[in-house]
Every structure is written in C-alpha cells, then in structure tokens.
C-alpha positions in Angstrom: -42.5 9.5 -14.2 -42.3 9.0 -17.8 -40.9 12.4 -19.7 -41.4 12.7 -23.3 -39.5 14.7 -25.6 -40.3 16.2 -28.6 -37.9 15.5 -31.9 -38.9 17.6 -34.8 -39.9 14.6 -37.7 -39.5 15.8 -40.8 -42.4 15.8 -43.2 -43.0 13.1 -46.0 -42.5 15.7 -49.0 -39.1 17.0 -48.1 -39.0 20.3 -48.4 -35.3 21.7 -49.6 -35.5 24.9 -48.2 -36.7 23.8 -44.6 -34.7 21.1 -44.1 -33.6 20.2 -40.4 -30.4 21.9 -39.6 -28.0 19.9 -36.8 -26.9 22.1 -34.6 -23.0 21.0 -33.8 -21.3 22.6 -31.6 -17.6 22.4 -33.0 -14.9 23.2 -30.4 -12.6 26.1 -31.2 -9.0 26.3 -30.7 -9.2 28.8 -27.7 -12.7 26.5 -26.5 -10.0 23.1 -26.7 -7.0 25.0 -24.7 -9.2 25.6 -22.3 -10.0 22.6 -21.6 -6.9 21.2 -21.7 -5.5 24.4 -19.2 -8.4 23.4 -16.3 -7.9 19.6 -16.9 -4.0 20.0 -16.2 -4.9 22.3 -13.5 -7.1 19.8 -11.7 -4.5 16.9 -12.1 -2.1 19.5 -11.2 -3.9 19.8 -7.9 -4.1 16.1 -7.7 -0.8 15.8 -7.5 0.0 18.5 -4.9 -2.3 17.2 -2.4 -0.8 13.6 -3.1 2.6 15.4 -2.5 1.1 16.7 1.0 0.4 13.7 2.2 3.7 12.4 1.4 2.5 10.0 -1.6 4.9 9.1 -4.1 2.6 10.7 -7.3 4.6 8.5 -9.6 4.2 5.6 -7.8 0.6 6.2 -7.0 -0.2 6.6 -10.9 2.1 3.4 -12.2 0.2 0.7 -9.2 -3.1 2.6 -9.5 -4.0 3.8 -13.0 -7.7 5.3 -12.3 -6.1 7.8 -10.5 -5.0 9.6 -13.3 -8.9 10.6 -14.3 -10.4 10.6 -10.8 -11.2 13.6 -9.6 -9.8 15.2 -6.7 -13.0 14.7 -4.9 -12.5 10.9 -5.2 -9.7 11.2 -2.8 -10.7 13.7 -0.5 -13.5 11.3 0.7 -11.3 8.3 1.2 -8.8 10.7 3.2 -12.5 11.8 4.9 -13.3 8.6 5.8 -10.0 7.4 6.9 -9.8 10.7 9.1 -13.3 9.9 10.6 -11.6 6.9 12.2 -8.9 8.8 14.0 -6.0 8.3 11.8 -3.7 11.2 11.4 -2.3 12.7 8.6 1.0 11.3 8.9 -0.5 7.9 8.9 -2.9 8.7 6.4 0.3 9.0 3.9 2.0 6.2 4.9 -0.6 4.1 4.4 -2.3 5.1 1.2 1.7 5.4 -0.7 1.6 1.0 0.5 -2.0 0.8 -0.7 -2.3 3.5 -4.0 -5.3 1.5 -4.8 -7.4 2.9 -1.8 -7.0 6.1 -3.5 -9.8 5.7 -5.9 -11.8 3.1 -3.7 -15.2 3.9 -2.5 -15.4 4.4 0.9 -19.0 3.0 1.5 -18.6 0.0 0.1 -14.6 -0.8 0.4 -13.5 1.0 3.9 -16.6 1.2 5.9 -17.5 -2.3 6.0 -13.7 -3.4 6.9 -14.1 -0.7 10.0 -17.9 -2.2 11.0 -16.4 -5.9 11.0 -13.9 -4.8 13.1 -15.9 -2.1 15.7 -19.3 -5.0 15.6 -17.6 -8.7 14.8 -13.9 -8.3 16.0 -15.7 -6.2 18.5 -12.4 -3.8 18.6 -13.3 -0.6 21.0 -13.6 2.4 18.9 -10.3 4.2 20.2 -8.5 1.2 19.5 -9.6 1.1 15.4 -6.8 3.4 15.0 -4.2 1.3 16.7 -5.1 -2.1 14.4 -4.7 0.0 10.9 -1.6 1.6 12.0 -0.2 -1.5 12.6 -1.6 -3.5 10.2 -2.9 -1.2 6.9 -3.2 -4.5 5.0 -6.7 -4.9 7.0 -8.0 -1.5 4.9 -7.5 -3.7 1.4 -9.1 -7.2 2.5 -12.5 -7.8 2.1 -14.6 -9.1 5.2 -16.4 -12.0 4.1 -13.5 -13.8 2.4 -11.0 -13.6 4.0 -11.2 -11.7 7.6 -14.0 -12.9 8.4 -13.0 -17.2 7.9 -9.7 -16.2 9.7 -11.3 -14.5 12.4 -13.7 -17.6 13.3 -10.8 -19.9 12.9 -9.1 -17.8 14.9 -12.2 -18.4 17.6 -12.1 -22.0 17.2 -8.1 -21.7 18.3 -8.9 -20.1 21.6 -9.0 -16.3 20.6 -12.3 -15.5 23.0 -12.5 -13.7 26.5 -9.4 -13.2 27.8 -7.3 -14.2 24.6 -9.7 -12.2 22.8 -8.2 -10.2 19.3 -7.4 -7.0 20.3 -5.6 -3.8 18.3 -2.4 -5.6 18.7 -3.4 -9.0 17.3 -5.7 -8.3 14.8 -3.2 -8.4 11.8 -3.8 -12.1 12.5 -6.9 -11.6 10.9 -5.0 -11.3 7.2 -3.3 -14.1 7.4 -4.5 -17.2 5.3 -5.8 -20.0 7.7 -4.5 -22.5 5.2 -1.4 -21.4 4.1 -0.6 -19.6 6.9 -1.7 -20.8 10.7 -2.8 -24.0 9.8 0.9 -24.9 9.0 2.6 -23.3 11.8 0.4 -25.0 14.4 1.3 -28.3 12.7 4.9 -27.3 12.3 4.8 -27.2 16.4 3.5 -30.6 16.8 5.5 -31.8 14.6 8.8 -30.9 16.2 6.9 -32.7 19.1 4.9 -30.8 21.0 1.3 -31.8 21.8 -1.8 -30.0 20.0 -2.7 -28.4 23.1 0.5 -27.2 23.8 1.5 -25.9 20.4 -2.3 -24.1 20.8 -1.4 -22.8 24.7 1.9 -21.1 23.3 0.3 -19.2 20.6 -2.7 -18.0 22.7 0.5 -16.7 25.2 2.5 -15.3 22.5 0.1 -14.6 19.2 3.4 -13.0 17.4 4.1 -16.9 17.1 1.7 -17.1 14.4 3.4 -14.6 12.5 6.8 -16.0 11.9 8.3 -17.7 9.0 8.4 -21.2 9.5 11.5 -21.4 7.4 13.4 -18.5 8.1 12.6 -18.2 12.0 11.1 -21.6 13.7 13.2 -24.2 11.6 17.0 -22.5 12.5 15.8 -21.9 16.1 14.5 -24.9 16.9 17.4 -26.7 15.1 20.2 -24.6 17.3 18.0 -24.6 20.3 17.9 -28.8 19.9 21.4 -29.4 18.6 23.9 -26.3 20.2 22.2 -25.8 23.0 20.9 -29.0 23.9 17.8 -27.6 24.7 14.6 -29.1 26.3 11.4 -28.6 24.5 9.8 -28.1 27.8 11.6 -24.7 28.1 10.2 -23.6 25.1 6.9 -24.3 25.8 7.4 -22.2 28.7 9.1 -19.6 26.9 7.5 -19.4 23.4 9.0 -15.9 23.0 12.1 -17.3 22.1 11.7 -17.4 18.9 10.8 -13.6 19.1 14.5 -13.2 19.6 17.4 -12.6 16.8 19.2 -16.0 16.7 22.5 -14.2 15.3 22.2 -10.8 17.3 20.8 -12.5 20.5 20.7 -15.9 21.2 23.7 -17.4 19.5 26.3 -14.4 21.2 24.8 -15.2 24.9 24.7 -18.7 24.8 28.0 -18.9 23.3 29.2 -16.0 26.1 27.5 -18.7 28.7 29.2 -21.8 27.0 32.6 -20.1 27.3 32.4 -20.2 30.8 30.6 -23.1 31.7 27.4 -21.4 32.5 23.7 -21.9 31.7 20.7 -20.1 32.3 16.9 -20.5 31.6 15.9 -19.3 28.2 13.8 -16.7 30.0 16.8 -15.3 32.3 19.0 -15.8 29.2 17.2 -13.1 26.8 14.5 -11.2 28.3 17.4 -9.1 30.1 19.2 -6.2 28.7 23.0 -6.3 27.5 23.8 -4.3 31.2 22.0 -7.0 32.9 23.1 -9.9 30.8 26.5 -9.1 32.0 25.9 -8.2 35.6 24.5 -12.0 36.2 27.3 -13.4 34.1 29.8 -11.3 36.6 27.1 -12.8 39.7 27.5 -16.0 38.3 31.7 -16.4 38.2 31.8 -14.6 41.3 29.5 -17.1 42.8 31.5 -19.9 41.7 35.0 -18.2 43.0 33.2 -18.6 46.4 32.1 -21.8 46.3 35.5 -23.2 45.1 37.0 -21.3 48.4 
C-alpha cells in the first residue's frame, strides 16, 4: 500500500505575504531538563536492576558500551529468555557480569539458537540445559555453526555417541577449538607413547582430559610420573584421572610419604582415597610388614 502525502508547493509568482512558514518546534529550557531528568531516570533504573542482579554497572558499561543507550527493555528480555531456560537469578548475575555483552544481545537470534543446538543437535534433556550453562556460560557467547557445531562432530568422530554421549557435564567440550585445542592433546598422548586408540579410550573414560593444559598439567605429570616415580605408562592408561590430581598438593606428598618407607601402591589406591584413608593403609601396610619380618 502506497500512501501519498500532500506537501504544500508553493506557487510560481511568490507571493510575500503568503509565504510557507516552517513550523520548528524549538526546545525550551524546562522542555530540555526534562528530557535530560527522564533520560537519567531510565539509566538510573538501568543501573539498579544491574545492581540487583549482582552486575558490576561499571564493568558492564567499560566491556559493553551499547549498554549505556539500551533501554531497560533490552535487558529484561535477555534476563526473560535466560529465565525461560531454568537459570536462577543468582546464576543469571554471575553469568551476565563474565559475559556484559549478552546484555544487549538479541535473544532470538544470539541465545535461542545456542539453546536449540543444544536441546535438538547435542540432544541435551531439557532439565539438564541448565546444568551445561552453569557450568560452562562460555556456551551462551559462541555461535553454533562455527564453532560448536565443528567441535561437536569432531567430538562424534572421537567416540562421543551412545554411551559416551555429551552430556550437561561434558558439553563445555563443545567450546574448545578442535585445532588448537583437542587435536593437540590427543597427539600429545601418543606422543609420550601411547597408542591412538588408547590415548582415544582414556579420554572417552575421563573427558576432563581434554580440558587440561598440556604445559602446565600433562608435561610435569607425566615427566615426575616417568622419572620420580618410575612409573609405567600402563598405569596411566588405566588410571587417566591422574592427572586430575594436584601434583604438589597430592601426588608428590604421597608418593614421597610411600618412598620414605619403602612402600608403593597403584596410582588408583594411591590418590583416589582420602587423607584418613591414605594413612590408615600406610599404618596397614608397616604393620603388615612388622608381621612378616616376625
């Protein structure tokens, strides 16, 4: 539908007394402060609910500049939409003070589509949406067709399907970069000799594996297990969890404990127990030995 408006043209022979007047409206002083009064009031507001939920204002403005002329409506729906999905308010605040940039996203086409890949590729129950952005809010600000969505099939490819299937406590796999992240650690794992099948086996059984730093957990670890402890490889590829342990506040104090007095255990026996157990097989242990030298 085509609407035409009517402009007034003025005539060829100008006529001085009927000349088109504009018609300005020029802002008064009381018309400008009140502008400025409901404007400060609004961002006012702004700020209050920000503070409600916990969000550092300040820091929210400096990483996310739109948020200063966003309206309050702008927020509301991505705390809406967030809500929708079971996340609490408590969570809601944590998250969006990492992320101040969701604050002035648009739900529909940044947050809904990360929560359909999730609930129709990932295949993640409903209930359990909740669980994966609570542990893993990074998922809210990566887009779903590059880059969870080449992980996730790579991820597939690796042996994540049926029973080893993602679920809310592996899928902040799904942010990680397959080739600067997994990629690497897998071949880190052959390289310090297991087999390809083995190195896949042991992340499949412990996925935090593919979450480590392979400079600041899996090089020192392996490097003690090899050279202090005289390990075996075999017992790590039983045990992958090992290198889920602290090496200085874990497994350096034990084994030295078990090298003081001529002990050794299984990696497993060694550091799943607690402190209290730890100690009553080391007391088992020497007693043990006092009877067999008797």
């Amino acid at each position: 539908m085509i609407l035409y408006l009517q402009i007034p043209i003025p005539s060829k022979t100008p006529n001085p007394q009927n000349k088109l007047k504009p018609h300005l409206s020029v802002p008064t002083a009381a018309t400008t402060s009140s502008i400025s009064t409901d404007s400060g009031l609004k961002f006012r507001q702004k700020l209050i609910y920000l503070q409600s939920l916990n969000i550092n204002p300040a820091k929210a403005l400096n990483e996310n500049p739109n948020l200063r002329s966003s309206p309050l409506s702008t927020v509301y729906s991505v705390t809406h939409c967030l809500s929708s999905m079971g996340l609490e308010a408590s969570a809601l605040g944590r998250i969006l003070d990492m992320y101040p940039l969701l604050l002035t996203s648009d739900p529909y086409s940044d947050i809904y589509p990360i929560f359909d890949f999730l609930l129709n590729t990932v295949e993640i129950p409903f209930p359990e949406i909740r669980k994966s952005i609570i542990r893993c809010p990074r998922l809210l600000v990566s887009d779903p067709e590059t880059q969870l969505k080449p992980t996730f099939e790579f991820l597939k490819q690796l042996g994540f399907t049926g029973p080893n299937k993602l679920t809310s406590q592996t899928t902040l796999l799904l942010v990680s970069s397959v080739e600067f992240t997994l990629i690497p650690k897998i071949d880190y794992l052959v390289e310090v000799g297991f087999e390809y099948d083995e190195a896949r086996n042991m992340v499949l059984r412990s996925p935090g594996l593919l979450t480590f730093s392979i400079e600041n957990n899996y090089k020192p670890k392996v490097d003690y297990f090899l050279n202090e402890m005289n390990g075996d490889l075999e017992e790590i590829k039983k045990f992958p969890q090992y290198f889920s342990y602290s090496l200085e506040r874990k497994i350096k104090p034990r084994n030295r404990i078990l090298m003081e007095h001529g002990f050794s255990m299984q990696l497993a026996d060694m550091l799943k127990v607690s402190d209290g157990e730890f100690r009553a097989r080391l007391i088992e242990m020497q007693l043990k030995l006092v009877e067999d030298r008797q």
